[in-house]
C-alpha positions in Angstrom: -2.1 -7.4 -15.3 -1.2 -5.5 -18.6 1.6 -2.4 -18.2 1.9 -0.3 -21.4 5.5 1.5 -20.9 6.5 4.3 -23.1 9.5 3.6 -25.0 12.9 5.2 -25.0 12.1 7.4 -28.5 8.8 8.2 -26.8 10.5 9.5 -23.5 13.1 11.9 -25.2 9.8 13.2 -26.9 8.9 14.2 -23.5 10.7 16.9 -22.9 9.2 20.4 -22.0 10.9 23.0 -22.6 10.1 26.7 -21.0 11.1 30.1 -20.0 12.8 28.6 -16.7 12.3 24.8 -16.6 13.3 21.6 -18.7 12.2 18.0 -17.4 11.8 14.9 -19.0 8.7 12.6 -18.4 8.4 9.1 -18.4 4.9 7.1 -17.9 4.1 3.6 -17.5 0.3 1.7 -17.1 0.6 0.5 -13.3 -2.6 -1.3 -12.2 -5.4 0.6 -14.2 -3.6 3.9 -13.5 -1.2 6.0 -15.2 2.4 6.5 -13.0 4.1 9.7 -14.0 7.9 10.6 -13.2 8.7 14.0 -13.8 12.6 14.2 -13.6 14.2 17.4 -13.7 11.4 19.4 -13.1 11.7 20.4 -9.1 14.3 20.1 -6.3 17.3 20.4 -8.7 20.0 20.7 -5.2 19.2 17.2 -4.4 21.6 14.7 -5.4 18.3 12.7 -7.1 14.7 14.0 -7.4 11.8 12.6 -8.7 8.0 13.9 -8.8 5.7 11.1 -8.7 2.7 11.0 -10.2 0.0 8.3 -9.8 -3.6 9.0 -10.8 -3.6 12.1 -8.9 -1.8 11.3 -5.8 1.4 13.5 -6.1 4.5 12.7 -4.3 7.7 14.8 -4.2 10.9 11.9 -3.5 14.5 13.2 -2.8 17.7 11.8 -2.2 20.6 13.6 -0.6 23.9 12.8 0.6 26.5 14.5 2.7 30.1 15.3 0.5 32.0 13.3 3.6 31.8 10.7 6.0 30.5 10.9 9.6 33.4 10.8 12.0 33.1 8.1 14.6 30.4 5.6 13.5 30.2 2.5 12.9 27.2 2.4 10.5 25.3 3.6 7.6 23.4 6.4 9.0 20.7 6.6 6.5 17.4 8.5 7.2 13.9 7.9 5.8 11.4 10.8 6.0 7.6 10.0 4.9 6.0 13.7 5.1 2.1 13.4 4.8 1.4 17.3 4.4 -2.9 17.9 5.3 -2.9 20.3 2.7 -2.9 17.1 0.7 -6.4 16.3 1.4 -8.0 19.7 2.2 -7.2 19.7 5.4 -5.8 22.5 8.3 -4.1 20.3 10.9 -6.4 20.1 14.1 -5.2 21.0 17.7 -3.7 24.3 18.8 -0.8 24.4 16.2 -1.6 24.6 13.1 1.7 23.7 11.5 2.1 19.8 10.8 3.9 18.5 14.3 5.9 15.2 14.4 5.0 12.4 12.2 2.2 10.4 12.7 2.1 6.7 13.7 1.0 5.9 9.7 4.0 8.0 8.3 6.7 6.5 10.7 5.5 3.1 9.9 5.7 4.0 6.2 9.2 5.5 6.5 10.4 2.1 7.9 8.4 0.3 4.7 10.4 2.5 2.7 13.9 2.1 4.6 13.8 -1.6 5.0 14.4 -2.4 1.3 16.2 0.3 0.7 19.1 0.1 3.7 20.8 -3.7 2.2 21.2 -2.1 -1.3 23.7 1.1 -0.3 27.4 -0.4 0.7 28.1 -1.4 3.3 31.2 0.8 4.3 29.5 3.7 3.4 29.0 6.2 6.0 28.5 9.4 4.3 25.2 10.5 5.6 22.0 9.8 3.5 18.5 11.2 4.0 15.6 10.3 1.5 12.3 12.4 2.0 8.7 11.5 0.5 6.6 14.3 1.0 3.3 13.8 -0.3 1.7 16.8 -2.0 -2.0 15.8 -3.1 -4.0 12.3 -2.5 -6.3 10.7 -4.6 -7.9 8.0 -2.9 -7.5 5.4 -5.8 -4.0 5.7 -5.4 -2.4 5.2 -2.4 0.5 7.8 -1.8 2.6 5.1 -0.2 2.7 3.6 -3.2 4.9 6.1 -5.2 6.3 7.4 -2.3 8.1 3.8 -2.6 8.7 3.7 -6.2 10.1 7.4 -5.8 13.0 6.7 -3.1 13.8 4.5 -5.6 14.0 6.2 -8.1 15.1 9.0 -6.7 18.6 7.2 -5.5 18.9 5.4 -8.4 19.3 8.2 -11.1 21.8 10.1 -8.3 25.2 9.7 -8.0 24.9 8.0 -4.7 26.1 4.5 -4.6 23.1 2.1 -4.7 23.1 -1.2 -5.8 19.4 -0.5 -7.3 16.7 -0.4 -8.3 14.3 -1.6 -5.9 10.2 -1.8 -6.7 7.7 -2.6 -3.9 3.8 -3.2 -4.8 1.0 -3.2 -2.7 -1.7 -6.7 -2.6 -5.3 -7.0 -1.4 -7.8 -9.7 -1.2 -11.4 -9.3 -1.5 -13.7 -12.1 -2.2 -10.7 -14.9 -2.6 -9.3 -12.1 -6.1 -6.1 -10.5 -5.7 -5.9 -6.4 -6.3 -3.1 -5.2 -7.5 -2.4 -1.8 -5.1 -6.0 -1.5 -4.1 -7.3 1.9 -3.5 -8.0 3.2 -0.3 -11.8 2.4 -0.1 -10.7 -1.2 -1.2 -7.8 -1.2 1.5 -10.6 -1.2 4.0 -12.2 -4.5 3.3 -9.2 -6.3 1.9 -8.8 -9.6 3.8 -5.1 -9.0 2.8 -2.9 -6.1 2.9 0.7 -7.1 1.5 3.6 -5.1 0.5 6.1 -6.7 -1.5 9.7 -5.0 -2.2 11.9 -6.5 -4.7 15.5 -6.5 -6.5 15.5 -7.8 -10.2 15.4 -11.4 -9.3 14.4 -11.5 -5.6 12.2 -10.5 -2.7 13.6 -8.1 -0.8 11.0 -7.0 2.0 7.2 -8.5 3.1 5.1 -6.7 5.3 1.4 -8.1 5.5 -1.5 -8.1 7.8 -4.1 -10.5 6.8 -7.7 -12.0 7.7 -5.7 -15.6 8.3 -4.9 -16.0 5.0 -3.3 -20.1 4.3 0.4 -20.3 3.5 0.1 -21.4 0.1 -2.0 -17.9 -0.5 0.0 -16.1 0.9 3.6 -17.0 -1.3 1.1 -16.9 -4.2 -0.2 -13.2 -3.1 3.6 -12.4 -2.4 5.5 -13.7 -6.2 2.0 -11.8 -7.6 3.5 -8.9 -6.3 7.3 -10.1 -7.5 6.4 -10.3 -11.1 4.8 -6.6 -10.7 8.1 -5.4 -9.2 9.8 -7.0 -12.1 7.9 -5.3 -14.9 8.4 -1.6 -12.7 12.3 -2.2 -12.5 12.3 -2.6 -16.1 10.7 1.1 -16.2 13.4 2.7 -13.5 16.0 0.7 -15.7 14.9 2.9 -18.5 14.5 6.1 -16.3 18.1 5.7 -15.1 19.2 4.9 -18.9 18.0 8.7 -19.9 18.9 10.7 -16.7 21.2 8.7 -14.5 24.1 10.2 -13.0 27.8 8.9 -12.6 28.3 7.3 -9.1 30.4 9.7 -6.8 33.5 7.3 -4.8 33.7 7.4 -1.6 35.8 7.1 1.2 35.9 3.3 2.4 35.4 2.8 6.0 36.4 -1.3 5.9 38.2 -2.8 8.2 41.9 -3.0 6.9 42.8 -6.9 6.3 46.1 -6.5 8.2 44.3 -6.0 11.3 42.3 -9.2 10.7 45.6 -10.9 10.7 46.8 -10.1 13.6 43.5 -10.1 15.8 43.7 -14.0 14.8 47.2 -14.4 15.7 46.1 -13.2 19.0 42.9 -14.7 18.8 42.7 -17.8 17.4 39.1 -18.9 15.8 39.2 -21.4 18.0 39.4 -19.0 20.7 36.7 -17.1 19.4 34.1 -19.3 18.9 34.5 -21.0 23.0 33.5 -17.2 23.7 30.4 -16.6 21.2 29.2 -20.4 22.0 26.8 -19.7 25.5 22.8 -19.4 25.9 23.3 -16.7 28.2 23.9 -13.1 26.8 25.4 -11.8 29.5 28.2 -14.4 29.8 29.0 -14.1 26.1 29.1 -10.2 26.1 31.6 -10.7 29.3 33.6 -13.2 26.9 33.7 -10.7 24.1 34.6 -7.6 26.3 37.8 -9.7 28.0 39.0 -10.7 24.1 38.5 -6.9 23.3 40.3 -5.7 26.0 43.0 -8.2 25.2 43.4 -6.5 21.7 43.0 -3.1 22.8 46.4 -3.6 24.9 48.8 -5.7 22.0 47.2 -2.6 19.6 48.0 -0.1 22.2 50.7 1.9 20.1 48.3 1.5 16.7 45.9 4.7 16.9 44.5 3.4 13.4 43.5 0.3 14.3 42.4 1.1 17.5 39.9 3.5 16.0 38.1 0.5 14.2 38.6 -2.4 16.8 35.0 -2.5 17.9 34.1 -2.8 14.2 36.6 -5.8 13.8 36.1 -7.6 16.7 32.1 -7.4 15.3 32.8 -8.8 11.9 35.0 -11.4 13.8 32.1 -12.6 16.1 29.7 -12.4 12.7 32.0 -14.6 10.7 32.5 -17.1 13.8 29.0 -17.2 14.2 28.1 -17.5 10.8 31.1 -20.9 9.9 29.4 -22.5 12.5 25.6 -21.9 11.9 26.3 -22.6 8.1 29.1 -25.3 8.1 29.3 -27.0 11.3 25.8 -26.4 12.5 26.3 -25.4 16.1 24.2 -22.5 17.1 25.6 -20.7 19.9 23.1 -21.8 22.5 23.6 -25.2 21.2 20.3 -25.8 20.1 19.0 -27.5 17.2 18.7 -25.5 14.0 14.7 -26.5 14.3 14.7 -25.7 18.2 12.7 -23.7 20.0 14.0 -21.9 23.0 12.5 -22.9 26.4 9.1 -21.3 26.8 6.8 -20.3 29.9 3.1 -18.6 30.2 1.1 -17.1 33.3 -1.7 -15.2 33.1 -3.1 -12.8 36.0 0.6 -11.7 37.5 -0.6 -8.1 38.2 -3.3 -7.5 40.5 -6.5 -4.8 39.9 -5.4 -3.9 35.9 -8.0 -5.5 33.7 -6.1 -8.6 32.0 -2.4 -9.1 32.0 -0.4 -12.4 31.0 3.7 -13.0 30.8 5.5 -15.0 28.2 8.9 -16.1 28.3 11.3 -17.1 25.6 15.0 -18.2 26.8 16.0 -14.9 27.5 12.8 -12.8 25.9 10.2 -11.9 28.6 7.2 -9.9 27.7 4.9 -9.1 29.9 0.9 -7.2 28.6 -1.3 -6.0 30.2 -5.2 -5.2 29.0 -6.8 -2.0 29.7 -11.1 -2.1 28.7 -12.6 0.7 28.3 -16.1 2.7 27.0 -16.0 3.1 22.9 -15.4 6.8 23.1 -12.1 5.9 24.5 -10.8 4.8 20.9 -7.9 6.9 19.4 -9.3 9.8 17.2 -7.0 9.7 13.6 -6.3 12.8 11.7 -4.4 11.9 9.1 -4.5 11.1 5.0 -7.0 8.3 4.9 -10.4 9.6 4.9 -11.4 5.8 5.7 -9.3 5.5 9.2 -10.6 8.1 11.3 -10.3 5.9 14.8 -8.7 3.3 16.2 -10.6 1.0 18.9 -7.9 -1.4 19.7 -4.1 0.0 20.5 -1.1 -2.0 21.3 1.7 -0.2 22.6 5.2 -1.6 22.8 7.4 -0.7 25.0 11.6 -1.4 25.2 13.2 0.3 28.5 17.2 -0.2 28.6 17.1 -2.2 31.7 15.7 -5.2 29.3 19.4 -5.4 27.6 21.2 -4.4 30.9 22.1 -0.9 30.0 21.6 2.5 31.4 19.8 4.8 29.5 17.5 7.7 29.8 13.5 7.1 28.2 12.8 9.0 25.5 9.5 7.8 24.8 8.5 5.5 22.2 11.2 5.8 19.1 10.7 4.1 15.4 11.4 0.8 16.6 8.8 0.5 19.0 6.0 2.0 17.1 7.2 -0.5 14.3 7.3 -3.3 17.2 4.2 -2.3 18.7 2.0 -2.2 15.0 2.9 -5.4 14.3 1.6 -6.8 16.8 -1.4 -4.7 16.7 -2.0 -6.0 13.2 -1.7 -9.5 14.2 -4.3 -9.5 16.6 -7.2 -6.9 15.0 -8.0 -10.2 12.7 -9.5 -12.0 16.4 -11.2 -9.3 18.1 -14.6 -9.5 18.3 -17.1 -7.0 16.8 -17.9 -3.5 18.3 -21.8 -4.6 18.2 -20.1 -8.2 20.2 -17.7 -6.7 22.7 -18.6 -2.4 22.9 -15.0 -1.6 24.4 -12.1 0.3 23.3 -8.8 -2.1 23.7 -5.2 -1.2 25.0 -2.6 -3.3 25.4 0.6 -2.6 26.4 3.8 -5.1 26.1 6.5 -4.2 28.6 9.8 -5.9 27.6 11.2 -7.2 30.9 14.1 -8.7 29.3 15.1 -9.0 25.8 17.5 -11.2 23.5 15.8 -11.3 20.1 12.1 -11.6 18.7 10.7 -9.4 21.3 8.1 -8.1 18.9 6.5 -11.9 18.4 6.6 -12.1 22.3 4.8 -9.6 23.0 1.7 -11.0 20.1 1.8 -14.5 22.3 1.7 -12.1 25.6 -1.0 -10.0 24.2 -2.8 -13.0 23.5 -3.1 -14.4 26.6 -3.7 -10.9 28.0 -6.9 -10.6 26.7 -8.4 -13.8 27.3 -7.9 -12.9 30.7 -9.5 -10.1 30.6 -12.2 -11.6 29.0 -12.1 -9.8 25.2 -13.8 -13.2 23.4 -11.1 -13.2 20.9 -12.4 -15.8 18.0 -9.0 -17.6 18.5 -5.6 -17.4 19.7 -2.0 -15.8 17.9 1.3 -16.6 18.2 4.0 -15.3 16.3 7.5 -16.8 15.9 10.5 -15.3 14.4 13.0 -17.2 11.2 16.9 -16.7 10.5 18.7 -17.0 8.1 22.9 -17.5 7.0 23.5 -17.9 4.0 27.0 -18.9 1.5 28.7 -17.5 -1.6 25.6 -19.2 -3.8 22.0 -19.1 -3.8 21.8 -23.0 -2.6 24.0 -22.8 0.0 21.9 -21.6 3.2 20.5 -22.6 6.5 17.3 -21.5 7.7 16.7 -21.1 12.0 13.7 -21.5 14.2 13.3 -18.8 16.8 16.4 -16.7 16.2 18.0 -14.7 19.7 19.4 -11.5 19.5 23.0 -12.6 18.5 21.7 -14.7 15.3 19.8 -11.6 14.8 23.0 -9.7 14.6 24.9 -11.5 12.2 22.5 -13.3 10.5 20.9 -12.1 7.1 17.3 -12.1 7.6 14.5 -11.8 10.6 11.2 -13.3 9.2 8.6 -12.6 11.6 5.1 -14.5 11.1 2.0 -14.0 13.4 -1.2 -16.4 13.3 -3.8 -18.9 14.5 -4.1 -22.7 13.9 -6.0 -21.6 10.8 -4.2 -18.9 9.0 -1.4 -15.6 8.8 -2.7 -13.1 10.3 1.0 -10.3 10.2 4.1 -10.9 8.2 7.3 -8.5 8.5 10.8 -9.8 6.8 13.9 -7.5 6.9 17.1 -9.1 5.3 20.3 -7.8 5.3 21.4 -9.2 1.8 20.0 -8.7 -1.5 17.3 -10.7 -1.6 16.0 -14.2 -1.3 14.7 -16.9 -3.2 11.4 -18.4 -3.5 13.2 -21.3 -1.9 14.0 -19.7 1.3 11.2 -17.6 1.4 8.6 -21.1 1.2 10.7 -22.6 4.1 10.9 -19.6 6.1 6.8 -19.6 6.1 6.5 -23.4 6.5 8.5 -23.1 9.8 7.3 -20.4 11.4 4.0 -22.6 10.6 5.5 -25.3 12.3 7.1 -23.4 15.3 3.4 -21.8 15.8 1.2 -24.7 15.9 3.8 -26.1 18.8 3.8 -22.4 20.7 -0.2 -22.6 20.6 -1.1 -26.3 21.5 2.1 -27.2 23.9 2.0 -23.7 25.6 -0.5 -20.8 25.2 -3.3 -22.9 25.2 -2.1 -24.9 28.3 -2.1 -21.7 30.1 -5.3 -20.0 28.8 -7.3 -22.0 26.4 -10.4 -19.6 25.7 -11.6 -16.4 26.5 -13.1 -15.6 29.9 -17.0 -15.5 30.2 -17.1 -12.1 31.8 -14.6 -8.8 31.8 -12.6 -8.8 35.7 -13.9 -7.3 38.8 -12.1 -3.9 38.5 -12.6 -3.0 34.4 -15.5 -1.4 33.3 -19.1 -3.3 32.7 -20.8 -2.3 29.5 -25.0 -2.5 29.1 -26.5 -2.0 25.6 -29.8 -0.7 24.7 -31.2 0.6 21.6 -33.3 3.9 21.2 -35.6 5.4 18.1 -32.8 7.9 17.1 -35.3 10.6 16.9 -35.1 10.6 20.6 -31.4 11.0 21.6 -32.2 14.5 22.0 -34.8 13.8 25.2 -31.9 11.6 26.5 -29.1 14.7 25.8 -31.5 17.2 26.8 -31.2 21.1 26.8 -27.3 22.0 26.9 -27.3 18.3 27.9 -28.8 18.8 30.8 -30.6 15.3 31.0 -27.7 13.2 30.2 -25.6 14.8 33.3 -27.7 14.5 35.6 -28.2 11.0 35.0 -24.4 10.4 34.9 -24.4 12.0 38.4 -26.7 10.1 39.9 -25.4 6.7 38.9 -21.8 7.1 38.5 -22.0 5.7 35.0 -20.5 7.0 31.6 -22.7 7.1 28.5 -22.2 7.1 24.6 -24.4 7.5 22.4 -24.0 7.3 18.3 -25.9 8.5 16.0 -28.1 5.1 15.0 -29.5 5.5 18.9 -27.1 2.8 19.7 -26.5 3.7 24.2 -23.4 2.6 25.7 -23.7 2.2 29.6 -20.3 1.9 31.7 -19.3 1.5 35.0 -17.9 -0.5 37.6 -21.8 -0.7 39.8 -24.2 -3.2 38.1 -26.9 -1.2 40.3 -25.8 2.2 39.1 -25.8 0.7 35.1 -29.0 -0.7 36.0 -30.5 2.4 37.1 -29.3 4.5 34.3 -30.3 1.9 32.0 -33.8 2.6 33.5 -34.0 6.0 33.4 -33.1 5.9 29.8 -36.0 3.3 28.7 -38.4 5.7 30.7 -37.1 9.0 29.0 -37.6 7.2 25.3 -40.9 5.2 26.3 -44.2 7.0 25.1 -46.6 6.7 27.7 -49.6 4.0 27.7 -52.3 3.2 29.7 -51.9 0.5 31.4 -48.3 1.0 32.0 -46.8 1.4 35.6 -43.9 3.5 36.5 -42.0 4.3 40.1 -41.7 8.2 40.6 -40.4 10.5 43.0 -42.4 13.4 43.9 -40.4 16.8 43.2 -43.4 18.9 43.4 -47.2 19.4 45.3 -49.9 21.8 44.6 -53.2 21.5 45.7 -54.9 19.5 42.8 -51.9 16.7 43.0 -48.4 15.9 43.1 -45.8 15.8 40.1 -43.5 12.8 40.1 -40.4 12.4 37.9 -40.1 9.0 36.5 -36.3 9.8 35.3 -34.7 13.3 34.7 -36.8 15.1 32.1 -39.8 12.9 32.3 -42.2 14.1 34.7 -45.9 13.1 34.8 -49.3 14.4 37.7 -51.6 12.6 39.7 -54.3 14.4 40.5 -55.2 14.4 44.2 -58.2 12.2 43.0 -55.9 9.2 42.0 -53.6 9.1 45.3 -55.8 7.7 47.8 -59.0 5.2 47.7 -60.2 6.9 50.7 -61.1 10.7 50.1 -57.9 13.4 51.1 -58.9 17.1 51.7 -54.8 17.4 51.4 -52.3 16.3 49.2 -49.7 16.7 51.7 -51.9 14.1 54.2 -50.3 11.1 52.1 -47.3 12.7 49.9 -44.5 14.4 50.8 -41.4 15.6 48.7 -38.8 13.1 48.1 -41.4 9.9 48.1 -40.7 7.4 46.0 -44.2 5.3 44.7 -45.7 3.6 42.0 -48.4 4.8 39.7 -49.8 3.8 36.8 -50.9 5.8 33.4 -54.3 6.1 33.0 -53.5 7.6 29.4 -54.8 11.0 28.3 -57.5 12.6 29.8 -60.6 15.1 28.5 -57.7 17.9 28.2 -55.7 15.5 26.0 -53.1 15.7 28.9 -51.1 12.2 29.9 -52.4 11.9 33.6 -51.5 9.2 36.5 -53.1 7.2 39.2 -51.6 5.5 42.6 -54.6 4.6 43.9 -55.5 2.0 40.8 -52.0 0.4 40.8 -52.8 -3.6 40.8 -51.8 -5.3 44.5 -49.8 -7.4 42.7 -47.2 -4.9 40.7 
């Protein structure tokens, strides 16, 4: 891959001058395509702005900060905003409002792609309020908009006078046909075995997200340092951006815990003290343990206001540095497992009656229970949204993370960032497995309730899910399992221990989460959020190769003990599917006038029915004699009558020369009163009456070219 950066002399060329404006531009080749920053030219009150160019996808990046502090927090409250504007791609936003609501699934899942990389990089006793926004202004569909919305928060920060320990570059990997592409377009997104983004500092990985077609391990650290030497080559650009319009960092007001006080909480409470409390496998006792040493301080600090104000925050960094000495140097996790240790595991399948599949997985103190909800293909989620190539959904996970699974009280709000993040991954990991729309023609839900959490509920809920739909009888091609990594590291690159199947407390104070999803075969979802810097290739080989480890054991020892395969059939209460295929030209008989036809076969059989465009007829319903029948009535409607063939119809209607029978709504055909008995009738009525159902067969068309019908020549036999 060949980048062709304009150098400094070039860039101070670049600058336009006019009546009311005065920017300076800076380009660089980024994967076949020219990335423009325009700097200076737009949002001027923002602490940093950038307006990103690439091909021409536009993206407008800011990044402002508040002059002071927020009073009584205890973290960096940093907010990421990705704005996908329809006016982007010639759109008016659908529904009654025609204003763009709240953000779509695609841009909250972007906006934590952004944040995640960004968040380790600002300090970490800074709590002056920061909010980046990526509003994306135009989309060509070679260039993905995510991509400079990346580059541009960035960016953005970096050349502000916010304190940022910058830059950062991410870059986008696909697969197709075994070749990596370097941030594929959108039309090459869609049939990329791999989609990988890669953030990185100057010398190390800093954020992984993937979904991938079971990619190998060794592929996919090879996919991820293809995208590290990208990000190195980009950081050498913002390095130069930053060079010509970079601002002086502001200072800040420090909100670290004063040393003093760390003195004196270990005079009351020894380290040894400390880590008896920390060291339990059950969350409940150690968050007792913690709360009796806090109260403890709280009264010898009574008189201290000061310190008081900041306990909560020291007693935290006490427990993280306990917990870290004796991970790293002694270690002892605080469960008192092994450092290669899973935590005890447990599967069932069917533990709620009448839904359509449901399983429950258990990790130590993680419990996730899904369950599978089937239904017709016009069920699938509609998408209105930037990518003219995802316009539905078929298969939907939904994550969901009430208090009562971390024993608090709190009211629902619905689903927030975490659990759409949560509930994508997992979604992700499994779309590799499903089985073909023309294999299996159902919409999937499925929906992970966390009964009880203490770390990697998200990985859970993929071996839940799993299991879930086996039982409902969605022939997956094979089963997922996803296991979570930690990581504690010391003051050098070498010095680091990495942890199988991290809970909630190594979670905490550890410095990374490296979540991996697969089969026996393959990767199939990667997420990594760190807390530090970076990390090495080292820790980011071993991470993979245990979480490769941990899954193999979860699948064979486990899953597979519980469920091994798919069921043969869907359950007795979800919806059965039949499908036929009709001559296109003839969905209109089927619809009928103002769909007249179709309705009225619906209400007679109970059934629902999709059609597409290619003639391809979904049948649903819960009464095989129902499908059955509607299935019949269908074959009739698009069947061209034959002699020879034989039909059953009702009679709806008798004159004196015969008696019309319909065969299926629409499709009526008349046996003259000739052709209803062998014996001569002077009446129709002497044989027929309204409402009869018999059998006839065609006789093909007669003198007057019309399609007539016989009952007395139907064959004994039929």
């Amino acid at each position: 891959m060949a980048f062709s950066v304009v150098s400094e002399s070039d860039c101070r060329k670049k600058i336009f001058q006019g009546e009311f404006i005065m920017y300076k531009k800076f380009e660089m080749e980024l994967a076949g395509r020219t990335l423009r920053v325009d700097v200076g030219r737009v949002a001027k009150q923002a602490n940093g702005a950038a307006l990103m160019h690439y091909g021409d996808t536009v993206v407008l990046s800011t990044a402002t900060a508040s002059e002071k502090p927020r009073d009584g927090i205890d973290f960096f409250p940093l907010s990421v905003e990705y704005e996908e504007k329809m006016y982007s791609v010639g759109k008016i936003p659908g529904g009654f409002n025609k204003r763009e609501g709240k953000a779509s699934e695609n841009a909250i899942l972007t906006s934590r792609v952004i944040d995640r990389p960004m968040r380790p990089l600002f300090p970490k006793d800074y709590r002056n309020d920061v909010t980046l926004v990526d509003m994306v202004m135009s989309v060509d569909p070679e260039c993905n908009p995510e991509i400079p919305a990346m580059l541009g928060s960035s960016i953005a920060t970096c050349i502000s006078d916010i304190p940022f320990d910058g830059p950062c570059a991410t870059t986008q990997v696909g697969m197709i046909d075994g070749e990596f592409i370097i941030n594929p377009t959108l039309a090459q997104k869609a049939v990329s075995d791999l989609q990988l983004t890669v953030a990185s500092t100057r010398e190390k990985v800093i954020m992984i997200e993937a979904g991938a077609n079971e990619i190998p391990e060794d592929k996919m650290i090879e996919a991820i340092y293809k995208a590290h030497e990208v990000n190195q080559e980009i950081i050498k650009f913002i390095d130069q951006i930053v060079a010509e319009c970079g601002k002086e960092k502001h200072s800040y007001e420090s909100c670290a815990v004063p040393q003093e006080l760390f003195d004196e909480i270990k005079k009351i409470v020894p380290p040894e003290e400390m880590e008896v409390a920390v060291f339990s496998d059950d969350k409940q006792t150690r968050e007792n343990n913690i709360s009796e040493i806090t109260d403890k301080l709280k009264e010898a600090f009574a008189d201290n206001e000061e310190w008081l104000a900041v306990l909560g925050e020291a007693v935290y960094q006490y427990q993280k540095k306990t917990v870290r000495k004796m991970i790293l140097k002694d270690h002892k996790r605080p469960d008192g497992r092994e450092i290669r240790q899973i935590r005890p595991l447990a599967a069932e399948t069917d533990i709620i009656p009448r839904v359509h599949g449901s399983a429950m997985f258990t990790r130590g103190q993680t419990q996730i229970c899904t369950v599978t909800t089937l239904a017709p293909l016009t069920e699938a989620q509609r998408l209105d949204g930037l990518d003219e190539f995802e316009t539905s959904k078929r298969y939907m996970h939904h994550y969901n993370f009430p208090s009562y699974s971390v024993g608090e009280t709190k009211p629902s709000r619905g689903p927030g960032r975490r659990e759409i993040g949560h509930g994508a991954l997992a979604e992700r990991a499994l779309v590799p497995v499903l089985p073909t729309e023309e294999e299996f023609p159902y919409a999937i839900r499925t929906v992970s309730e966390t009964f009880e959490s203490n770390g990697s509920t998200s990985q859970a809920s993929i071996c839940a899910s799993t299991m879930s739909l086996m039982a409902a009888g969605v022939p997956i091609r094979k089963p997922v399992a996803g296991i979570s990594c930690g990581l504690v590291t010391g003051e050098t690159d070498d010095d680091y221990i990495v942890l199988t199947d991290i809970q909630g407390l190594e979670d905490f104070f550890g410095d990374m989460d490296f979540k991996v999803a697969g089969t026996h075969d393959g990767i199939t979802a990667i997420q990594m959020d760190i807390k530090i810097h970076g990390l090495t290739r080292p820790i980011v080989e071993e991470a993979i190769r245990r979480t490769k480890e941990a899954r193999e054991y979860i699948l064979t020892e486990v899953m597979e003990k519980c469920i091994d395969k798919p069921r043969t059939s869907v359950g007795e209460f979800a919806p059965k599917i039949i499908q036929i295929q009709i001559d296109p030209q003839k969905i209109g008989d089927v619809v009928g006038q103002r769909g007249k036809t179709i309705n009225t076969i619906i209400e007679r059989t109970g059934v629902k029915i999709d059609i597409t465009d290619d003639g391809a007829v979904s049948i649903c319903g819960t009464d095989q004699k129902g499908m059955d029948e509607a299935k019949r009535m269908i074959e009739i409607i698009t069947t061209e009558f034959e002699a020879g063939q034989i039909f059953t119809g009702r009679v709806v209607s008798i004159k004196e020369f015969g008696a019309f029978l319909e065969f299926a709504p629409g499709k009526e055909g008349m046996v003259h009163i000739s052709k209803i008995s062998k014996q001569r009738i002077n009446r129709v009525e002497d044989v027929l009456t309204l409402g009869d159902k018999v059998k006839v067969i065609c006789l093909g068309k007669d003198k007057m070219g019309r399609i007539s019908f016989s009952m007395k020549d139907v064959p004994e036999e039929a």
